[in-house]
N, C-alpha and C positions, 0 to 999 in steps of 0.2 A: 380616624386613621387615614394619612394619606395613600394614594395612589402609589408612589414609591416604599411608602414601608410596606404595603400588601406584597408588592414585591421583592421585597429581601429576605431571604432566606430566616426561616424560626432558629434560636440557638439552642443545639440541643444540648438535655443534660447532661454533667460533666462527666468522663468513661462509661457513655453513650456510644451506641451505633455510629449515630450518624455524625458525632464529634470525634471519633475515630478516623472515620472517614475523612473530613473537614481537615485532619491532624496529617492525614496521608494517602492522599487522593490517587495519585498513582500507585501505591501501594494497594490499597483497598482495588482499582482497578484489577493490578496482575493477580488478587490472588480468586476474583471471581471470573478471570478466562484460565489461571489454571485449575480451580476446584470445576468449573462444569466448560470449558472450551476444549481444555485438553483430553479431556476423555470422550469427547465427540466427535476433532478430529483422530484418534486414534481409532476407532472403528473399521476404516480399511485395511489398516496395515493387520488387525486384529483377526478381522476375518479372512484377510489373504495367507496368513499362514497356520489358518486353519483354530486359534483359539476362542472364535466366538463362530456358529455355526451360519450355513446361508452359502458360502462361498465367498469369492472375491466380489468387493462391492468398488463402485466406482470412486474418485474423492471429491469430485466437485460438488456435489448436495452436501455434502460432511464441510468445505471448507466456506459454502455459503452460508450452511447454519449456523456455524462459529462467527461467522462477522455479525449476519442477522439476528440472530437470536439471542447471541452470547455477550461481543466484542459492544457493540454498537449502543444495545441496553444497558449495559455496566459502563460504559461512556456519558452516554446523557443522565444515568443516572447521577452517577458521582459529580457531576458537572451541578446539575440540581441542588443535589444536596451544599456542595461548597460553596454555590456564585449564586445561587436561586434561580428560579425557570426562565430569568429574561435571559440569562446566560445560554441556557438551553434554545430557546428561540434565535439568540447570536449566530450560534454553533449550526444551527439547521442553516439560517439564513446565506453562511458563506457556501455550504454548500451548493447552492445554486444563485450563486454570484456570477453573472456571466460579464459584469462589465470591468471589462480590465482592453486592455489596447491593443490593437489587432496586431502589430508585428508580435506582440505576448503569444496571440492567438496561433496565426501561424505556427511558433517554434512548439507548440503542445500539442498541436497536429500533425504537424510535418517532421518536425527534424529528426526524433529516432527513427521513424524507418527508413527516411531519407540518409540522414546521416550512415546507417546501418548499412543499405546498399551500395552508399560511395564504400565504404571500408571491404566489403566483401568484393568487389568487383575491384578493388585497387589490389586482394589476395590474390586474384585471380579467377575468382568465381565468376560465371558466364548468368547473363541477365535474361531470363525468359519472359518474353514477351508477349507470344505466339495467341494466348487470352488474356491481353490483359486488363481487357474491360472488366470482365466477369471476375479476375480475378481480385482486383479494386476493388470493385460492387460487395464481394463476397468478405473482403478483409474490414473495410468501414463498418460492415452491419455486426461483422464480430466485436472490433473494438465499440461500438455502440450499445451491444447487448453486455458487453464487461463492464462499463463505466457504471448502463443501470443498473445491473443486477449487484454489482460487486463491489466496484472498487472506486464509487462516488462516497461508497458508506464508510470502505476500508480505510479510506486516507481522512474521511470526516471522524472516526476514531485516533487515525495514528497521528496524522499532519495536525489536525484542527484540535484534538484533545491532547494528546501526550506529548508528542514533539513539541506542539506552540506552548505547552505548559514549563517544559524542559528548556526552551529558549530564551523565554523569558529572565530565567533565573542561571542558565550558564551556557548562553550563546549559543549562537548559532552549528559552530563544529561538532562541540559538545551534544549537543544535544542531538543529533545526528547519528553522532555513533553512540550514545547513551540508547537511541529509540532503537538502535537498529539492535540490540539485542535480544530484548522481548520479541521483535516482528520477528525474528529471524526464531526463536525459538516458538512460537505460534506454530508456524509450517513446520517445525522439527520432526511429528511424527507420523509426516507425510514420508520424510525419509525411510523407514523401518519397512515400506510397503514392499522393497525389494531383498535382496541377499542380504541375511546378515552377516556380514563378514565386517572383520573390526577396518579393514581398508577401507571398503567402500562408504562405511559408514562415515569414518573419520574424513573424506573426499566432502562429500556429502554436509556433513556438518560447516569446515571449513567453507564450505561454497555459500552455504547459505550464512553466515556472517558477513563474507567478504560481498557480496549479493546486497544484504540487506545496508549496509555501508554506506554502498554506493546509491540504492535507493532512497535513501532517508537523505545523502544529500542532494542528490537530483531533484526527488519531493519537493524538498525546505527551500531549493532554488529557486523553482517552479512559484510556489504558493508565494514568496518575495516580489519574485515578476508580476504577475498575475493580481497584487493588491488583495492578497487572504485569499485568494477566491480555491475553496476547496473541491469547485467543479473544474479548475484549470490540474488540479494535482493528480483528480480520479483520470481523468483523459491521459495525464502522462504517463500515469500507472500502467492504463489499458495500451496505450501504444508503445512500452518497449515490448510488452508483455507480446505482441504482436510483432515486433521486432525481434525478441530473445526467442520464442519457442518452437519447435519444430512445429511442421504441419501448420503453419499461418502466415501472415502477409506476405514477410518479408522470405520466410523459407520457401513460399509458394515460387518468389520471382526470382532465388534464386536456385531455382530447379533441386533443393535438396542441400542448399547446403550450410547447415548444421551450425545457424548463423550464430548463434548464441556470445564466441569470441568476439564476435563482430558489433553485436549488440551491447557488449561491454563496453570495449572502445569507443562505440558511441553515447553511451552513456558519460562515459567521460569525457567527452568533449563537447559535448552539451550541455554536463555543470560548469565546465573551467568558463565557457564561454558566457552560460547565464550569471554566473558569478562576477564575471568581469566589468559584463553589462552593469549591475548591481553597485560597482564597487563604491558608487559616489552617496549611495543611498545607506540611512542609516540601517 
């Protein structure tokens, strides 16, 4: 036997596991993050109102173990099964792809939060500067500790398995707002953590579609610029994330204020623009 057939995948028999799988890859995917993802991230919301005992618990241990444990294993797995493990080693390898071209570099580092503080201080927000070394120093080590922990794995699931699956087979839009449904319902019962009231919910819900939208094409822009590389998609992840949420980078310098709008708008002018770049490439 060759070296290449050691590596291709055994065909399993037929209404089999793993030819099931093979039949519907991202199917087989969603329905092992909703049988053991979703009832993992629901834990907080569960315990915050009191139906599972202990108290309120926090979400970020609940939403790393969902990528780690859940999302990311049923990724490579199913990847295995369809493509065979050099697939799997592809799939690793972009993710710590660092060579792609430095002005790529720059705009995955730099432009949402830059882009974010032009937009917030063009609102009118006042720019604090008074630390802002430390405050730098302090927002780099966060987006650095989000890329490893988080969301190098997150976007080597969603970017590098499901969207580039999705792409493949009906473009690049499509599949953009095809992904952004599932990621957007992942986080779903994060929502629940607060008032149940059918407004806020329905607020809530609508955000994280329209959210996840706009992520999935910023991502897929990203990972086009950058030559696969799904370490340039994790970095963009972590730096709106740094850019969108209270209490971080961007909210730090601009003394409190509630950039998120602002992080949006940046977001969108950081795909029109990546996209633009892009346009002569297939």
């Amino acid at each position: 036997m060759s070296t290449t057939d050691a590596r291709r995948p055994v065909p399993a028999p037929p209404g089999g596991l793993r030819s099931r799988v093979a039949r519907r890859p991202l199917t087989a995917f969603l329905v092992l993050v909703a049988v053991v993802g979703w009832p993992l991230m629901s834990v907080p919301a569960l315990t915050a109102h009191g139906v599972l005992p202990g108290g309120p618990l926090p979400q970020e241990p609940f939403a790393l173990g969902t990528t780690l444990l859940v999302m990311l294993p049923a990724a490579l797995w199913v990847t295995a099964v369809v493509d065979g493990p050099g697939a799997v080693r592809a799939l690793l390898r972009r993710s710590v792809q660092w060579r792609f071209g430095a002005g790529w570099w720059a705009a995955v580092l730099l432009a949402l939060p830059v882009l974010t503080l032009a937009v917030g201080v063009a609102a009118g927000q006042g720019l604090r500067t008074g630390d802002l070394l430390a405050t730098l120093g302090s927002g780099a080590f966060s987006v650095l500790t989000a890329v490893l922990l988080v969301h190098l794995w997150e976007e080597t699931v969603w970017a590098g398995f499901f969207q580039g699956r999705l792409e493949q087979r009906h473009g690049f839009l499509a599949a953009a707002a095809l992904t952004a449904v599932p990621f957007a319902a992942v986080h779903l019962p994060l929502s629940f953590i607060g008032d149940l009231t059918v407004d806020r919910l329905a607020l809530a819900v609508g955000g994280l579609v329209v959210l996840g939208v706009l992520m999935r094409l910023l991502v897929g822009a990203t990972v086009r610029g950058a030559a696969g590389s799904l370490l340039a998609a994790g970095i963009v992840h972590a730096t709106f994330n740094a850019a969108n949420n209270e209490g971080n980078l961007v909210d730090d310098l601009l003394g409190g204020g509630q950039p998120s709008l602002y992080a949006i708008v940046a977001a969108a002018l950081f795909t029109a623009g990546a996209l633009l770049a892009l346009r002569d490439r297939r």
